[in-house]
Each structure stands twice: as C-alpha cells, then as structure tokens.
NUNUTI-531613 format. One record per atom (N, C-alpha, C): x, y, z; residue in one letter. Coordinates in steps of 0.02 Angstrom, whole numbers, plus 50000, padded with zeros to 5 digits. Example, Ala and Ser with C-alpha at 12.3 -4.5 7.8 and 13.67 -1.06 7.14 Angstrom:
% residues 2
506604971650390a506154977550390a506604983550390a506424988850354s506844994750357s506455000250394s
% end
This chain:
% residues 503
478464827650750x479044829250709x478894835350665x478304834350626x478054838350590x478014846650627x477864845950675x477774854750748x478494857650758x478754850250768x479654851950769x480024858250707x479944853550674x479874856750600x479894862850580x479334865450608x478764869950593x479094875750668x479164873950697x479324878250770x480034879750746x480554875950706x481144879150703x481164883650632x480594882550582x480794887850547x480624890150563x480124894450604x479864899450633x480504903150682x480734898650696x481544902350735x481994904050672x482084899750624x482354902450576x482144910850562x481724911050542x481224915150508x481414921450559x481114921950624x481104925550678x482044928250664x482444924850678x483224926250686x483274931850623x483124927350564x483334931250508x482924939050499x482284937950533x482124944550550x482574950150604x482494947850642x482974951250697x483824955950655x484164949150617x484724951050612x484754955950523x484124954550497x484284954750423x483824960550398x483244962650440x482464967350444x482554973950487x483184970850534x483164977750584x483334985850545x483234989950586x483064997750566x483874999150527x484204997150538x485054998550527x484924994450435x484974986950445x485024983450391x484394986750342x483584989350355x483324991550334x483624998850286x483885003850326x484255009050315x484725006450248x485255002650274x485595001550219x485614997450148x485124994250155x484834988750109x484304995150043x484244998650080x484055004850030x484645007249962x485295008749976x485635006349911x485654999749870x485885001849801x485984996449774x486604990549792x486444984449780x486884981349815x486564971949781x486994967249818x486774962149787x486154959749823x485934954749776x485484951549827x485474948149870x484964948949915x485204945249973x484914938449980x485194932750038x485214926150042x484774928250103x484404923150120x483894922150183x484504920050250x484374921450293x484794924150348x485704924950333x485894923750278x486514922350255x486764932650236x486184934950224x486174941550192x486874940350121x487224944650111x487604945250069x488354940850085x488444937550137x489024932850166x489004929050101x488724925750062x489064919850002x489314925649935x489104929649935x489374935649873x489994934949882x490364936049918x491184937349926x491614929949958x491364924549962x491604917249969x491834915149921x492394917949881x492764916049818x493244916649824x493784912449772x494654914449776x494784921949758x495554924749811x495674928849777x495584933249698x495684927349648x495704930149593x495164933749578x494514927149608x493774929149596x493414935849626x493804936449684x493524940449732x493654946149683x494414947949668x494504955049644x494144956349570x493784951149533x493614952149471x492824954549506x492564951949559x491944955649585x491804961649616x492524963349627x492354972349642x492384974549561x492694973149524x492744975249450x492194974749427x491644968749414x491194968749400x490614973549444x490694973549522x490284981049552x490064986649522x490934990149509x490954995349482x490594995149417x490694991149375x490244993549297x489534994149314x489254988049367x488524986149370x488364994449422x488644994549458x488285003049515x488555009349478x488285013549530x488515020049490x488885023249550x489415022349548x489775023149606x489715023949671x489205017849687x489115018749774x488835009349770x488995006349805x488424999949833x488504996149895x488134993949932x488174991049984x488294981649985x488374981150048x488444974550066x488074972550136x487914969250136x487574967850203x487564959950241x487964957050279x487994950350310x488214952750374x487774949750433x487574953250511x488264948550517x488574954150569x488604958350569x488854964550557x488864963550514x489454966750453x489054970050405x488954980350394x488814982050368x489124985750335x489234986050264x489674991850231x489414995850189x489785000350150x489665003550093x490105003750034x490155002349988x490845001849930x490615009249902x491165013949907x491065019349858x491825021349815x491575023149733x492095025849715x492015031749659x491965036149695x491675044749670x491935048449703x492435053349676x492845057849742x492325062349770x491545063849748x491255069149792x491025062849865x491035057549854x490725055549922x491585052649961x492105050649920x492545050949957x492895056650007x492815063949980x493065068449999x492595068250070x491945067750065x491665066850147x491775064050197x491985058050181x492305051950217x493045053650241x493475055450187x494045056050215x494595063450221x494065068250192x494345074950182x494585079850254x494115075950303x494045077150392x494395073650441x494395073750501x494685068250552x494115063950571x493415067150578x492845063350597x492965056650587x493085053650516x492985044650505x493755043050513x494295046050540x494975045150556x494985035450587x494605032850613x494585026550622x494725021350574x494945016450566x495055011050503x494525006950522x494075002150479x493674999850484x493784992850520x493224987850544x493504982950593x493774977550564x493554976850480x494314974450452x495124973850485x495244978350486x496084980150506x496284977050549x495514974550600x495704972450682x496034965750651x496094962250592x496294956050578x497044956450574x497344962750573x498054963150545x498304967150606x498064966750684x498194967750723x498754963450756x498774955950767x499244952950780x499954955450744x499844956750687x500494959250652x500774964350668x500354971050657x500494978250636x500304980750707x499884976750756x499854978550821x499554985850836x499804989350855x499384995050845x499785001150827x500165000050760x500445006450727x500115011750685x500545016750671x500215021450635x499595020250586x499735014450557x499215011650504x498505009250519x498565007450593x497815004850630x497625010850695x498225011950699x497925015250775x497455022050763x497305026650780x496485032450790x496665035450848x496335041650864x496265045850920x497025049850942x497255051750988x497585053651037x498295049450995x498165040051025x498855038551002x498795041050920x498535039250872x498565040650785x499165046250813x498855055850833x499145061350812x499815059350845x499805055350906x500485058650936x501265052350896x500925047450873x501435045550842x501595046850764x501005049350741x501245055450676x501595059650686x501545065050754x502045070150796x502615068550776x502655061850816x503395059150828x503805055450749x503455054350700x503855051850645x503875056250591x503245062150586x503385068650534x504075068550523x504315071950573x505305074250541x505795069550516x505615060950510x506005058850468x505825057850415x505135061650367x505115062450306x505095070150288x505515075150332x505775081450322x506115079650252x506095087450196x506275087750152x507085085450161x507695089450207x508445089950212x508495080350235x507985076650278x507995070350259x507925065750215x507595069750178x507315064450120x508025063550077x508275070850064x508805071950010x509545066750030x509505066250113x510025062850139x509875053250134x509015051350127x508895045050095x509115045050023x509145050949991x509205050249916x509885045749878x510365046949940x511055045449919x511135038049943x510695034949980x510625026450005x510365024749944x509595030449915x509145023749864x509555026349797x510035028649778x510585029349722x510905024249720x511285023449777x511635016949798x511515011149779x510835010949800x510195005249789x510105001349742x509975008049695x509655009349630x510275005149562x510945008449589x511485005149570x511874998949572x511624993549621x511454988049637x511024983749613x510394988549608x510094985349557x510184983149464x510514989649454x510744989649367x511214982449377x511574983849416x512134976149424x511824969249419x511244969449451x510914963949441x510644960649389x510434967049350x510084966449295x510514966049242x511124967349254x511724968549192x511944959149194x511684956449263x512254949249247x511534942549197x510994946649186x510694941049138x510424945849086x510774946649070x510574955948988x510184949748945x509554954748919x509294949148873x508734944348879x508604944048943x508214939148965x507574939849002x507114934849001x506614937749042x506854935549123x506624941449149x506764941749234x506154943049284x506214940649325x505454939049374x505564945349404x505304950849400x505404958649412x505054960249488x504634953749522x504234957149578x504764954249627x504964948449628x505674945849686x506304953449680x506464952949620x507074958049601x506824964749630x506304967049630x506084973549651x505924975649722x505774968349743x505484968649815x506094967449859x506754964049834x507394963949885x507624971749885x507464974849802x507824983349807x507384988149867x506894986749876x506484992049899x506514989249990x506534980250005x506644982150058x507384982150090x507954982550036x508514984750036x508374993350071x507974994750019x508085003250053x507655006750122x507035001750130x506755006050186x507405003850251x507504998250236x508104994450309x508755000250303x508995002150233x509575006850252x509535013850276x508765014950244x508525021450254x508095025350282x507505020250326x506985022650403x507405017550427x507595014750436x507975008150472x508485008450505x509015013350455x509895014250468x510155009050470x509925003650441x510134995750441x510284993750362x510964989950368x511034989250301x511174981250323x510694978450266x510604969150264x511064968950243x511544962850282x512034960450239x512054953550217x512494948450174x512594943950166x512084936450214x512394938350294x512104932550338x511344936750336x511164941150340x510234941950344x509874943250274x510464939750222x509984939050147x509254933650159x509704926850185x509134921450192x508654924750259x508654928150289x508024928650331x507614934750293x507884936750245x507614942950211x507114939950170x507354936250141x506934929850092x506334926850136x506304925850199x505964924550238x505614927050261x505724932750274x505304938950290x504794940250233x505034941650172x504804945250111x504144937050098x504314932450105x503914925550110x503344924250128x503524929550225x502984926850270x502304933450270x502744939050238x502164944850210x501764942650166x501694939750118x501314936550046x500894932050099x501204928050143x500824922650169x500294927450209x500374930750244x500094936050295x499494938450241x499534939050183x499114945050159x498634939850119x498724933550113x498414928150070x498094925850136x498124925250196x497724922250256x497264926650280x497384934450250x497034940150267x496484940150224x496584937250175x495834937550112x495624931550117x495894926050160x495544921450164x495044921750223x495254927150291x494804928950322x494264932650330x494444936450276x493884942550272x493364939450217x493594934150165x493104932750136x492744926550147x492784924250237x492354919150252x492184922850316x491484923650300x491224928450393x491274923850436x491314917350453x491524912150505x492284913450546x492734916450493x493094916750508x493474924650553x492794928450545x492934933650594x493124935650666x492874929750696x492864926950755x493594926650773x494044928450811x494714927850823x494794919150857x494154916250908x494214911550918x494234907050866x493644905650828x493534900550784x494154901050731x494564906750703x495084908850690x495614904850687x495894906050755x496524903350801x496274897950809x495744894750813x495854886250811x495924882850747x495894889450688x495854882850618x496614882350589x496784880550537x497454878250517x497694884050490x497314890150467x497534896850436x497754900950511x497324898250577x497604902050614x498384898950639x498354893150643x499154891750665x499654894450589x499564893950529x499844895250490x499914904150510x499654908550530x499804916250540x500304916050583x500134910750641x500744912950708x501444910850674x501514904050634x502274905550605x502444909450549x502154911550521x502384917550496x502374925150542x502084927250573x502064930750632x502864930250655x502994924450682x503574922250704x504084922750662x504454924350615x504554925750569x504694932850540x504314934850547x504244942350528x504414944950592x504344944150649x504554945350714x505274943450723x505514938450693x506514939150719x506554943550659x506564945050609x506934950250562x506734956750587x505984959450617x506134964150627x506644966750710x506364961350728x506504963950821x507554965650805x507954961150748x508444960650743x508624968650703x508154971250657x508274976650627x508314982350688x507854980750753x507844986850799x508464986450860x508624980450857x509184979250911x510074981050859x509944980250805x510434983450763x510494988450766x510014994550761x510035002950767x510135003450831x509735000050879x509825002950926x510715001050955x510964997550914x511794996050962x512125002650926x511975005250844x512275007850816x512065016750856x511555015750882x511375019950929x511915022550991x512205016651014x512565017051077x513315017151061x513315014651004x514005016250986x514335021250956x513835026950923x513825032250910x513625037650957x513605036951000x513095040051064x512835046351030x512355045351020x511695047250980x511205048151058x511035052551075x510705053051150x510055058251143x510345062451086x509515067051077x509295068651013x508785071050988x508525071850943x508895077950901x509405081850926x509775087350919x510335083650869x510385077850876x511085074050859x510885069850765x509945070450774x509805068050697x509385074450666x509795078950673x509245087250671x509415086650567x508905089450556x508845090150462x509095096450452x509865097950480x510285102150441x510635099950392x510765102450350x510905102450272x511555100950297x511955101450321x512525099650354x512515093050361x512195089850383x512175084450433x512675079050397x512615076850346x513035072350324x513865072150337x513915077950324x514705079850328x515145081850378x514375086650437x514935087150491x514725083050534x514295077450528x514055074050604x514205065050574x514365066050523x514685059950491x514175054650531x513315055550534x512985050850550x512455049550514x512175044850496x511535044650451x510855042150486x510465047850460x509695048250522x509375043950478x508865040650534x508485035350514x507795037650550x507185035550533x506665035950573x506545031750611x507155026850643x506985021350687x507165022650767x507895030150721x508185034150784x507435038250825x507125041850770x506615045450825x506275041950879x506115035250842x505665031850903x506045029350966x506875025850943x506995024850983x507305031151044x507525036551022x507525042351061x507005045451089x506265042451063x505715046151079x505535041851155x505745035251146x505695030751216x506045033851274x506855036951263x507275038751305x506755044151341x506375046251303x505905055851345x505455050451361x505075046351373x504515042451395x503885042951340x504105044951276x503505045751226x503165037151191x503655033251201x503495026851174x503715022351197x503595017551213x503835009951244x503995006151201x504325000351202x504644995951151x504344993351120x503504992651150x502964987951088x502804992251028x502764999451078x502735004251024x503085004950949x503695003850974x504255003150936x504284999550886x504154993250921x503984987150869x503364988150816x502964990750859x502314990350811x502374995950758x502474999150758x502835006950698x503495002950650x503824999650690x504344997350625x504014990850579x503544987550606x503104981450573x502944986350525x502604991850536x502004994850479x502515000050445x503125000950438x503475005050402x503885000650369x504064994850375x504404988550335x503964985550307x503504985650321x502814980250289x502824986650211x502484992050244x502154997650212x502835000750165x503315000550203x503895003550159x504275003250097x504064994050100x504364992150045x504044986249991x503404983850038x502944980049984x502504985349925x502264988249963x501844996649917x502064997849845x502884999749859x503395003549850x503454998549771x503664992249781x503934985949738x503214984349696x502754985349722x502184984949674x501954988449627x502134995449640x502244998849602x502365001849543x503184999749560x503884998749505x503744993349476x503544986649482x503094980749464x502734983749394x502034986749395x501764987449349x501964992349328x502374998949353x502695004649301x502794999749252x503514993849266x503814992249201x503514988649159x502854984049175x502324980549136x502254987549082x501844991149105x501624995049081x502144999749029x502625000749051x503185005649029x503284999948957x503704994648969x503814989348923x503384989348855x502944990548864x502364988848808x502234996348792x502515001948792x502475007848757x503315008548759x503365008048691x504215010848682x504245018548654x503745021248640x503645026648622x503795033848692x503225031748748x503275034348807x504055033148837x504345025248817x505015023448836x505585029448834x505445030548760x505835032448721x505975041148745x505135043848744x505415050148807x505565051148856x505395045748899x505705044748954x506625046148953x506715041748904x507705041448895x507955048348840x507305050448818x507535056948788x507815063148848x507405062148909x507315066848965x507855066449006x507885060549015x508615059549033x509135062049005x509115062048933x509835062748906x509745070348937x509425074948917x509365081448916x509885082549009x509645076349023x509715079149084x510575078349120x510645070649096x511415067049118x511905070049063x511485070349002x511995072848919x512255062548906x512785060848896x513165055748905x513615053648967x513465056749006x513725056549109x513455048749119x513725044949160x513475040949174x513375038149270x513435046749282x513405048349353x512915045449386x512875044849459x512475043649483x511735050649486x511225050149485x510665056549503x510885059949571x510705066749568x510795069149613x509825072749631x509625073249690x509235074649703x508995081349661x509155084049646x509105091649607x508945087749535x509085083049516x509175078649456x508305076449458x508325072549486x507875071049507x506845075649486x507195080349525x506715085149532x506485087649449x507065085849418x507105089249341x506735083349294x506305078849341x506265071049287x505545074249284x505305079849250x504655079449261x504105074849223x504315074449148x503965067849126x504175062749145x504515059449178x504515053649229x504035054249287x504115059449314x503445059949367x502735059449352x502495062149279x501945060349251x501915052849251x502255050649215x502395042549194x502185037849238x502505039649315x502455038649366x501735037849399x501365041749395x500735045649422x500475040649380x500485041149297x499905036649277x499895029549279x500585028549295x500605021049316x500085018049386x500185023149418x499885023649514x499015025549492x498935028549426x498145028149451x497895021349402x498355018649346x498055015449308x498145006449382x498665006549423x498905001449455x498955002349521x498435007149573x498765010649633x498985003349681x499545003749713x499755000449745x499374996149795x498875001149808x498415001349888x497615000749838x497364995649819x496594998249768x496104997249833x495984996849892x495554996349925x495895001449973x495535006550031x495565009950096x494885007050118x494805005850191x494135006750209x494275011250280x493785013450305x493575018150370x493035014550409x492965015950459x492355014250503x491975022450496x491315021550497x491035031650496x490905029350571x490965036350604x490875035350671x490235042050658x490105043150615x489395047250624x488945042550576x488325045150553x488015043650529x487885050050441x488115048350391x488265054950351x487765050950285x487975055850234x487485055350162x487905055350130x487855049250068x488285047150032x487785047249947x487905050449914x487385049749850x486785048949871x486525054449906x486065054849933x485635049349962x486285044449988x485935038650048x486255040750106x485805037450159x485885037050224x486435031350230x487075032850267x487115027550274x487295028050369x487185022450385x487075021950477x487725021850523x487865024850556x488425027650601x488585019050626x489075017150606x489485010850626x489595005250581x489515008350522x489425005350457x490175005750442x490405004350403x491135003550366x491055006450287x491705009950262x491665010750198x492225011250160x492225006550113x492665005250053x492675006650020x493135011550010x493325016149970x493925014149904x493355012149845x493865008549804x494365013749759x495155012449770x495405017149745x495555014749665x495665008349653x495595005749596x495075007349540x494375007749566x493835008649520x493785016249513x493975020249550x494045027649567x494505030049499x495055027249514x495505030349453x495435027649370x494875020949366x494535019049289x494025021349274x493715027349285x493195031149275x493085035149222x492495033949207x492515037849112x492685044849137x492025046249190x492075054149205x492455057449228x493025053249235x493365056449279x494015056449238x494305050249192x495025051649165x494595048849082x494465052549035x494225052248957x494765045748954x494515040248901x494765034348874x495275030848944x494945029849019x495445028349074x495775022249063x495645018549011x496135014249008x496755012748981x496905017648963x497545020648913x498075023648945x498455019248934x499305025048988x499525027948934x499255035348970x499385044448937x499695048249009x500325046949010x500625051849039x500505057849045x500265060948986x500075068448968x499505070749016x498905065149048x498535067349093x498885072149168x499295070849160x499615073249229x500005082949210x500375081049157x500405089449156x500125094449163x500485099349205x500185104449223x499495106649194x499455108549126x498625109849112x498335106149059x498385098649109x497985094649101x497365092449151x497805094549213x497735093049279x497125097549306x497225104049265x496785108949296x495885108549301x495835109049358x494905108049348x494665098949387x495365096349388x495105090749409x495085089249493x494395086149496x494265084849597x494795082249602x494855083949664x495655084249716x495555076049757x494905074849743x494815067749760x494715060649727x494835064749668x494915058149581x495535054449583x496035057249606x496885054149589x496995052949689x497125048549689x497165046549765x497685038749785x497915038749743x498625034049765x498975033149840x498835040049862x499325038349933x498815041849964x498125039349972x497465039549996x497545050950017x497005052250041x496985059150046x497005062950106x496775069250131x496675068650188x497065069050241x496845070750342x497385068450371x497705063550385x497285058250352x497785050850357x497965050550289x498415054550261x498745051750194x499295050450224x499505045450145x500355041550177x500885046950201x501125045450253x501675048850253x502155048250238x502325044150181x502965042650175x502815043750076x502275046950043x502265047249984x502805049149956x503005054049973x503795058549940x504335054349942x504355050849991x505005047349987x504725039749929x504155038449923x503895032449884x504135034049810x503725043149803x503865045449745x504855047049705x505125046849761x505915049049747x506085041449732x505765036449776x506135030949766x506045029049699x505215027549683x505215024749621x505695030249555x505645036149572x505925039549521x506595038149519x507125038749569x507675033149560x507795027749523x507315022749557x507435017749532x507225017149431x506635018649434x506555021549343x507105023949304x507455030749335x507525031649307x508395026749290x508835024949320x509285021649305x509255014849271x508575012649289x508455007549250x508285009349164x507975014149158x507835018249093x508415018949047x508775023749071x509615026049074x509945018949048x509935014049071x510485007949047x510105003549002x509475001148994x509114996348971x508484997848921x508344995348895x507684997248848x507234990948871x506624991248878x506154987348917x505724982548852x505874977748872x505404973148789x504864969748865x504434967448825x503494965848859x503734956748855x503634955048916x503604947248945x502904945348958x502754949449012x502044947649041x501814956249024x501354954348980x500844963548940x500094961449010x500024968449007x499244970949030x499004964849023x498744964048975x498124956348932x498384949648993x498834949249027x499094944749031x499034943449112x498904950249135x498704950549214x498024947949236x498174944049316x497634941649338x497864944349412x497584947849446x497524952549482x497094950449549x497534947649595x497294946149654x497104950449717x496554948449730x496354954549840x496724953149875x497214955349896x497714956549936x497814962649950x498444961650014x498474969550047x498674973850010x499174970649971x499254977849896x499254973749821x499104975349767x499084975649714x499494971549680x499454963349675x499954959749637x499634956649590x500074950849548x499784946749498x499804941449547x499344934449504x499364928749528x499734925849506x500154927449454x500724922749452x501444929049429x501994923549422x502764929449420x502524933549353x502974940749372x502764946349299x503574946149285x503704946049211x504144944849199x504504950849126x504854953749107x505184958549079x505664958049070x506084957848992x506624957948957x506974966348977x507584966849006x508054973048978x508624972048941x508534974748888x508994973248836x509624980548852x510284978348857x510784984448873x510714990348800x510584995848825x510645001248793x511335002248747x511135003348708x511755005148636x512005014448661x512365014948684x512655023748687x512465027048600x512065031948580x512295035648543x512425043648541x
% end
C-alpha cells in the first residue's frame, strides 16, 4: 500500500512537472503573478463569484505594475494595462485573433464580426463599413430622436421617483439598434419577446463567467453535460426566435419594397426624401447574399453580434453616465446651460448639426466611458511571440487587456477617480498616449459602430438633460460591479428625474 502511495505521488509530481515546469510555463511564470498551487497552477485564483472575481482584477492592478500573469495548463495568459504594451498588441493586425476565451460565446455569436479573424474578419468589415457611413448615421439620427422622445414619455409618467434606469435604458437602446441596423421597428406583440430576449442575454453573460471561472468547465463536453450547459441552449433558443424574426421582417420589407441592389440603400444625402426608404445594415448583408458574399448563417451570426453588441454596450453606458451625472449637479448644470445656448427655449427635437454643437456633453460623455467603459476587459490570442515590459511572453499565450484598470491610472489621468469632464478638452488632451483612453478598444479591430454609440448616447443625454434634473438613488459608493460581458451592477441602479422648471 505504502509503494502504491509512493508510485502515485511520484505521478503526481512527474504530471505537475510536465504541465506546470515546461519551457512555455517556465517563460511565463517569470512575470509577476499569483502564486501558484501544485499541479492546480493558478486555476483556484479566479474560482469566485462574479462580484469577487471583478474585485480581483481591481485588487491586480494596485498589487502589479501594469503587467501580470496567470498560469493554469492549459491556459496561459498575460493581464496588461499600460497603453505602451497595449499599443503592441493591438496597434497591428498581427494579434487580430480573439483569444480562446471567445470560443465559449461561439454557440451564440457563431462566427461574427466580433469572433471571427483572417480573410472572413476583413471581408465582412468590407461588407458592413457603409452602414456606419457618415450620410447614414445622420439618417439613424432621426429614428434615435424618435427614440429618445419616447423615452422622456416614459420618464414623464412617474416624475419624482426613483426609476430602475438599466431595464428603462436597455428597452431604448434595443428599441434603436432594431429600428436602425435592423429597419425593424418592435411593436406592441414583440414587446414580451423583447423582454425575453433582453433576459436570456444577462443569462448568457452570467453562464459565461461561470465558465471561464471554473477550468473544468472549458471542455465543451463536460460543459454541455452540466445544468449551466442545458441552461445556455434555452436561452440560445430564445435569443434565436427574436432574432431569426428581426431578419425575416427586413427581409419581407425587403421584397415589398423591391430593394434588389446596393444602389437602392446608397448614402446620398437625398436618400430620405427621394427614395422614401430607410437603410439599415441588415439590408447590406441581406443584399450581400443576393451577389453570393454571405449565406444565411452568415447573416444570422452578424445580426446576433450587432443586437447583442448594439444595444447592451450602448445601455450600460447611459447606465453609469446618469449614476455619475446625478451626483454632480454642478457638471449637470453645464450640461443644461449648453443646451440652452443651443435650443434657447425651443423644445424641438435635436437635429444632427445640434448635436455636433454638444461639445461639453461629449466630454461628459468620454469621462463617463473611461471612468465606466462599457467593455473593461478585451483579450487577443498573440500569434507571435513579442515583449511586453520587457517580458517574454510565448507565442500562443492570450492577453487581457484591462480597459478598466487602464483608464484609473495615476499616470495616466492626475486624481483618476474624479469625474472632470475638463480632461477631455481640446488642450487637455494634448500629449496624451493614443493608447490611455480606449473605450471602443483601438486599432484595426476597433468598434465599428463607436460614432453611432457616441450620437446615440448624446441623444439620449441630451433630452433627458433638457426636461429633468437628475437627483442620486444609487451614488458611486453604492456600486458592486460584476465580470460580465459588459459592465453592470449586481443589483437594480436606480435615479430620481425631477421635471425641469422653464426659466
């Protein structure tokens, strides 16, 4: 018994050499990083709840100096957040790959713009560039006005009160990607599947941190046999009739308009008035099928990651703008000064030119996105082998690129915990790395849909600004800040608008 014993820790021993000693784990175990567990490597570090998990990249960042590793076989990474080693990583096409993370959000997002690399990545960027053309954007402007005005209504029928601002924000925003990449306007009968939809995303992104933070669960088999994996397929299912119904909607409105070429959603300044049709980016793909550029999975998989991406991001956002906004009535207060300058006493709708004129709103904006970025994690796979703070790190490694800890940096934004709009004006701005402020990540894979993110939230601000004065429900102090796919609280955030007095 005793040889028994003795012969399997020696297999112990032997394994954990093999998987935990080799030249790679050697290499990378050279940064700072946690300590490691005997064949477990760093796998129990990140076996915590959401809440816990995200308070341990927080705690990372103070303990490193902007770089540290992780290491559990077979899973090697790097956490960095310093724009000189980000700009290496993502300033090129070289690490253009998403890391093997993502492969978990493959059943969903399948292989859209957001996961896919190589050949397909450029050619379905090709194909969706021109529906965030400037003469398009201006023609979304007049849907998220609409929107935006729908929303004040909402907010006008409980004046006074505290209101759960992430439900209210998240029906406006995916109100607008459906009317506006979509050409689909939800009505009445697809409120309750909208609710359903917006449901089975939260569920999707809470099963996603429950996988990534148990390495057992990497395994797609061991996966799909446990109760989180049957819990993905009905929500999967789910998120699959609202969208497949959003693409069989355009596409009838397609045929009934006979809409046949790309000539027919062209970004002439005209377009509204003499072609009395409204372009969507759901038209390119599906016209891009008619030339043989995409097939219908295609299709599907690009509208998953532009409804997912379009309007959760978007609502998280506007989310902590108004946390944040609420609890400075001072910043409030110029905000609605800027306005006046701008409407006078009009109580018009914005016009895109309007818009353009909100420039301390756009600051406002900005410091909301670095103090709260929507997106606080990117990762990459390196498909070379490169130097990161003068470490090696090994070609097939992964790297997490925290955008959250990036934008709370002494060196980088003086007193970063302070919402100062003023950081963003023109020469304030000057002198600072082009890889410090990174909200809609950098690079050739930056979002493509930032401008229209940025018009939306500025819309939506600013009419909400315009009618209401913002009193503090749930303050900063009050957030608990969960790992998920984008940036929420763990419980409802909530905000008083009190109706504005005309003077």
């Amino acid at each position: 018994m005793l040889f028994v014993l003795f012969a399997f820790a020696l297999l112990l021993c032997f394994i954990h050499y093999l998987i935990n000693e080799n030249e790679k784990a050697r290499i990378l175990k050279k940064i700072p990083g946690p300590k490691d567990v005997f064949l477990l490597g760093n796998a129990l570090e990140v076996m915590l709840t959401p809440v816990e998990l995200f308070k341990l990249g927080r705690r990372n960042a103070q303990k490193y100096n902007g770089i540290y590793r992780f290491w559990a076989f077979p899973r090697s990474a790097v956490n960095i957040y310093n724009p000189e080693d980000i700009e290496v990583v993502i300033a090129t096409s070289k690490h253009n790959s998403k890391s093997p993370l993502y492969n978990f959000l493959k059943p969903w997002l399948w292989d859209g713009l957001l996961l896919s690399s190589g050949s397909k990545w450029h050619q379905r960027r090709k194909i969706l560039t021109p529906a965030f053309h400037f003469n398009i954007l201006r023609q979304f402007h007049i849907i998220l006005e609409e929107n935006s005005n729908r929303l004040i209504k909402s907010l006008e029928r409980t004046p006074g009160k505290a209101i759960d601002i992430v439900s209210l924000l998240s029906e406006y925003t995916l109100n607008s990607i459906c009317e506006t990449a979509m050409g689909t306007q939800l009505s009445e009968e697809t409120t309750g599947s909208a609710k359903s939809y917006k449901a089975a995303i939260y569920g999707l992104g809470n099963l996603l941190v429950q996988r990534i933070s148990r390495i057992y669960y990497h395994t797609d088999f061991v996966f799909n046999l446990s109760s989180l994996g049957r819990q993905q397929k009905e929500y999967l299912h789910t998120v699959r009739e609202f969208t497949e119904k959003v693409i069989k909607d355009r596409k009838d409105y397609i045929e009934t308009n006979r809409i046949s070429s790309s000539d027919d959603i062209h970004t002439d300044d005209t377009f509204m008035t003499k072609k009395k049709k409204k372009a969507a980016m759901l038209d390119l793909l599906i016209l891009a099928k008619k030339e043989g550029l995409i097939n219908n999975v295609g299709i599907q998989e690009e509208v998953e990651t532009f409804m997912f991406e379009g309007h959760d991001t978007t609502a998280a956002g506007l989310t902590f703008s108004l946390v944040l906004l609420a609890e400075e009535k001072d910043i409030q207060n110029k905000i609605y000064l800027e306005q006046r300058e701008i409407f006078g006493d009009s109580s018009r709708a914005a016009t895109s030119e309007d818009l353009s004129k909100m420039r301390y709103l756009e600051c406002c904006i900005k410091e909301c996105l670095r103090l709260y970025p929507p997106v606080p994690v990117i990762s990459r796979a390196l498909s070379e082998t490169v130097k990161l703070s003068n470490y090696t790190i090994p070609v097939g490694s992964y790297c997490n690129i925290h955008i959250y800890d990036l934008h709370r940096r002494e060196t980088l934004f003086k007193n970063p915990l302070k919402f100062d709009p003023d950081r963003f004006l023109p020469e304030n701005s000057v002198g600072r790395h082009p890889y410090s402020y990174i909200p809609f990540s950098a690079g050739p894979r930056n979002c493509i849909g930032q401008k229209f993110a940025m018009m939306e939230m500025k819309s939506a601000l600013s009419a909400i600004l315009r009618h209401f004065e913002l009193e503090p429900v749930t303050r900063q102090s009050d957030l608990e800040i969960i790992t998920d796919l984008v940036l929420r609280n763990s419980q409802p955030v909530y905000v008083t608008f009190n109706k504005r007095v005309s003077s």
